[in-house]
N, C-alpha and C positions, 0 to 999 in steps of 0.2 A: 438658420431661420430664427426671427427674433428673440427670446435671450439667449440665445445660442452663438451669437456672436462677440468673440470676445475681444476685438480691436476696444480701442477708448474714442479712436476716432474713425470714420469714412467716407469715400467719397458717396454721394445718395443722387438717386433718381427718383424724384418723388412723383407722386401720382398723376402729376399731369405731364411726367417725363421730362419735366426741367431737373438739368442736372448742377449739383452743388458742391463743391470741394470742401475738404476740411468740415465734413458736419461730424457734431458728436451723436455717440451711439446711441446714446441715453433720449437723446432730443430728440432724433428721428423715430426710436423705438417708441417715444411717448404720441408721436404725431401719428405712426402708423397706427397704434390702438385706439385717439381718437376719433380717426377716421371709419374705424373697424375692418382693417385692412391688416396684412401682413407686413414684417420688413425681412426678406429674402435678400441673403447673399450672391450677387449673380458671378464674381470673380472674384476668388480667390488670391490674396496679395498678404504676405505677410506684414507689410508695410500701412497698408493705405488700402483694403476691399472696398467694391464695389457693391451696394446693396443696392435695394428696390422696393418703393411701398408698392403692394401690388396685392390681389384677390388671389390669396393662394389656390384655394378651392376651386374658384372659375377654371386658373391656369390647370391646375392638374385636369379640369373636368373636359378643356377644348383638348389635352395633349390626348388623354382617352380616346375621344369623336375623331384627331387626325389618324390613330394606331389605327380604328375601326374602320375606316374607311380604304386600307392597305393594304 
């Protein structure tokens, strides 16, 4: 999760879920803080990961409400 990721380059899903090949890290990590969003790793690739601007907080809070509901 955001600087946490150490590719130089990846592929991104950005907020409104269009997705981008070849984005740099840095780029996308600057886009998700000005949006004041998250950039999460969703797959793991030595090569090329898959990341995601996304509300971490929201995400972890519905995954909570689906456990609770179980």
């Amino acid at each position: 999760m955001n600087q946490h990721i150490r590719a130089e380059y990846i592929e991104l899903v950005d907020e409104q879920g269009v997705h981008h090949a070849n984005f740099s890290t840095t780029q996308a990590l600057q886009r998700a803080m000005d949006l004041g969003l998250s950039l999460v790793e969703i797959k793991f690739d030595h090569y090329k990961p898959v990341c995601k601007i996304m509300d971490y907080g929201k995400f972890q809070y519905n995954k909570r409400q689906c456990i609770k509901l179980y």
